[in-house]
Each structure stands twice: as C-alpha cells, then as structure tokens.
N, C-alpha and C positions, 0 to 999 in steps of 0.2 A: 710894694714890689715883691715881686715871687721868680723863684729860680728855677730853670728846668735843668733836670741831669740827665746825661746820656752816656751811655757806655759801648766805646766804640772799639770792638775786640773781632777779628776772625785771623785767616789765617795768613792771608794778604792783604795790605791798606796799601794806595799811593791819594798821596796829596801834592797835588799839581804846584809844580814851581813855575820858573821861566824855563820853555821850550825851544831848544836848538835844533836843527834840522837833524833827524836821525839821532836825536837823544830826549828822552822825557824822563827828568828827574823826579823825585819827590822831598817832601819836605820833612825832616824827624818829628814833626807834631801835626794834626789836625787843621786846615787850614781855615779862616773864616767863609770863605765863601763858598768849599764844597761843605761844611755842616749846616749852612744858610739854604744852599740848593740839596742836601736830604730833608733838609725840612720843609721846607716848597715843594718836593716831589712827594713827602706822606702828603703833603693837602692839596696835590693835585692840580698843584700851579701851572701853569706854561712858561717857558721860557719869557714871553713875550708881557709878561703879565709884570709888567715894572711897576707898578704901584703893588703888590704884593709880596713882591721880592725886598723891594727898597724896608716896607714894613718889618720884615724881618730880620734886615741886615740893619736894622735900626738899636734892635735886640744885643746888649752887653754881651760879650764874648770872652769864654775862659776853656780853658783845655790844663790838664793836667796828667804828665806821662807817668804812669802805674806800671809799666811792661815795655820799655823801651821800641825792643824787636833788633830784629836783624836786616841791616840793608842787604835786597835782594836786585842781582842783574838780570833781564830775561832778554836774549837774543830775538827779536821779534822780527820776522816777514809777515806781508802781506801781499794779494795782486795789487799791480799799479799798472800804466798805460801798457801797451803796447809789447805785452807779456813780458814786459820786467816785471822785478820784485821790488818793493818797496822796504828796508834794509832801516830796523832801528834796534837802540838799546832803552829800555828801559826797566826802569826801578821802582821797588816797591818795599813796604816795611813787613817782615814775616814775623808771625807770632807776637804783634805787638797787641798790647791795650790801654786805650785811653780814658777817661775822664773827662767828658765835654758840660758846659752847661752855658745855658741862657738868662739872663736876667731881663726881666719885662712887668707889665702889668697883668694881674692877676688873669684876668680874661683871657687875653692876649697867649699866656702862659697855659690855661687850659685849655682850648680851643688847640694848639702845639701839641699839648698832650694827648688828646681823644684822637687826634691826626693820627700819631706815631701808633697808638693802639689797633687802630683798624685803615692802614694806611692806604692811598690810592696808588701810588708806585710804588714800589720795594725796595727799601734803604739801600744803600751801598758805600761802601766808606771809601770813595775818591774817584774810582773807576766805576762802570756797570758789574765788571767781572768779580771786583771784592766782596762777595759778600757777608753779611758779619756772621757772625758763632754766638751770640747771644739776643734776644732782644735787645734795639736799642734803647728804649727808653729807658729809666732806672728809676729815677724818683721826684717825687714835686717837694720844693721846700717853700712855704709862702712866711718860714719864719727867721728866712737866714737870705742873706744878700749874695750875691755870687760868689768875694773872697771867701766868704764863711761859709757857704756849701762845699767848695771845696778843697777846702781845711778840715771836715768833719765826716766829709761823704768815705763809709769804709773800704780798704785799698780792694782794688779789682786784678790785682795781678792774678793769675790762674795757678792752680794749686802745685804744679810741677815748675813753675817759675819762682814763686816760694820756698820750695824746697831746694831748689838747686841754687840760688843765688842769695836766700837769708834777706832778714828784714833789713830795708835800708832806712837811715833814719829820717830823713828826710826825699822829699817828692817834687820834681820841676813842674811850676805852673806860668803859663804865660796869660796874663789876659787884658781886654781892651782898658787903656787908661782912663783912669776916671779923668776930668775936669780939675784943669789945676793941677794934676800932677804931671811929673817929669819922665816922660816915658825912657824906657830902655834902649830900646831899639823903634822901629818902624815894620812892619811888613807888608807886602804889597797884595794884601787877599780880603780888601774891603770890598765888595760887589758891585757893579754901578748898572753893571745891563746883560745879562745872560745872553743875551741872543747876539749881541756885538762881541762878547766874550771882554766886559773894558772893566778893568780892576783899578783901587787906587790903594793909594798907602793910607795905614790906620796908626796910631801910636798904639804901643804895647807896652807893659810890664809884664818884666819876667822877674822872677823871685821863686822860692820854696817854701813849702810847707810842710810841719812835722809828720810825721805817716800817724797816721789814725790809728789807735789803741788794738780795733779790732779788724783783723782782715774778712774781707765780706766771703760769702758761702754760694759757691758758684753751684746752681742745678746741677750743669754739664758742663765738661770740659770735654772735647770732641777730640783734642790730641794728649790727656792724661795717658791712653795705654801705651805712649810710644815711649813714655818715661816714667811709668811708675818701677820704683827699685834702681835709675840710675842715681849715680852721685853724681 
C-alpha cells in the first residue's frame, strides 16, 4: 500500500454539508467526496463515469487540520425566474490548511499522482471559485500507511499562522475506519453517483496526533505581507 498526500490551502475552502433552501453550509474539515471529485477532475473523469469515481472513493480517506481557518458568511444573489433574485447565505473556511491523504495500491496511487501533476481540470477545494494557494499535491509515501503519513507528514500551517498562534502540540485528524474498529462518529460524504448527486454515510475515526518536530517550508505564502510584523 502506498499513500498520497495533498495539501489543501488557499484563501477560501467550502466543503459541502446538508443544503437548505437559501443556505449552503460547509464543513470545518475536507470532506470525502469533494477530495474524491478533485481527484476525478485532475484525471479528467465525467461525472457520469461511476466506475471510476467508485474506484477512487474506494481509496482510504484521512484529512488532518493544520490551519483551522475562519468560518466566513457571503450574502449571495443570483438571476432567478422572472427577474427575481435568488437570495442565499453561504459559508466558507478563510485562510484554512489541510492535510489530506489517500491510501491505495501502489499503481493506483501513482497513476493519482501524475494526474495531480499535469492535471485535466483545475483543482478546487469544494467550490469552482476556491482555488488553492499552493500546489496540491505534496508527497508520495509508499513506506508508511495512512495513519503514519499523517503523523509524520511536516505541519503545513503557513508561516504568519505560526507566528501568531505558537506551536500547538497536538493536530485533529479524522480518517476512514479501518475493519474492526469502532468508529467515532459517521459522516455522510462517502460518494455513490456524482451525477445523482447520492452520498452515503462512512465510519470515521477521529483522534490527534502529535505536531511533527519540523514545520514544513512554504515556497509562497500569498497573504504573508498582510501580516508580517503583527502580533
């Protein structure tokens, strides 16, 4: 088995919850099935391509929150019939970053990777409109299992997040329960058909893990100059 990591960082994220009329929430972590459909969209999948999809939501799922963020409101209009507007609120994560990764067979996991590298659509972390601040791929580990990627993989918070809020010593990770064990919770973002839009519930563990010794060394940080020099 081999693990894929991803690092899902820009300046807005939303991950799709349950939709109420004139409200779209999102969810404080990465959810299974929009990181299953960026990765179906670097390889250029269809909607409609359920044996491809299914393939990849087949694929272990972990997400680890590095940069919490900020929940954001956006007062949203649109045109609707008969020149009304169409009148919503939604929310989004500001300045968050993630830790995602995949657990699969080796092939399976680079064939995901050369995707991400030269991809056929253009990532986007939940919405079209999000899109990220870093490349997302991050790293291949074919010598560590998922919990132990990311247990080890170095923290991704961005360098002005560090600075203002001090190392924490431990990291929230949630990820798909192994066999046999006793999940945490449930959550409803296992994929079944993109094109029906029909989700089921997965078991989940959630737990922590200790922050990694060394903070990772970000190329670019796109909103360092709005904060270098505050406290």
């Amino acid at each position: 088995m081999s693990t894929l990591l991803l690092v899902l960082a820009g300046p807005m994220q939303s991950w799709g919850a349950a939709t109420t009329t004139g409200r779209r929430d999102t969810q404080p972590m990465p959810t299974k099935s929009a990181v299953v459909g960026l990765l179906g969209a670097a390889q250029g999948l269809a909607r409609t391509d359920t044996a491809g999809l299914a393939r990849l939501a087949e694929l272990r799922f972990g997400v680890r929150a590095d940069q919490p963020g900020t929940l954001l409101r956006d007062f949203h209009t649109a045109p609707g019939r008969n020149r009304n507007r169409t009148v919503s609120d939604r929310y989004y994560l500001a300045d968050a970053v993630f830790t995602a990764a995949v657990e699969g067979d080796r092939e399976h996991i680079g064939a995901i990777a050369d995707a991400l590298r030269n991809p056929v659509y253009a990532p986007a972390l939940g919405r079209r409109s999000c899109v990220p601040s870093r490349p997302v791929l991050l790293d291949i580990r074919h010598d560590l299992d998922l919990e132990e990627a990311l247990e080890v993989t170095p923290w991704q918070a961005a360098p002005w997040y560090r600075h203002r809020h001090g190392r924490p010593h431990t990291l929230p990770v949630h990820t798909d329960t192994r066999p046999g064990q006793r999940p945490t919770h449930h959550s409803g973002d296992h994929p079944l058909d993109y094109h029906q839009r029909r989700l089921r519930a997965r078991p989940v563990t959630a737990t922590t893990v200790p922050l990694p010794h060394e903070p990772a060394t970000t190329a670019h940080d796109p909103l360092a100059v709005f904060f270098d020099g505050w406290d």
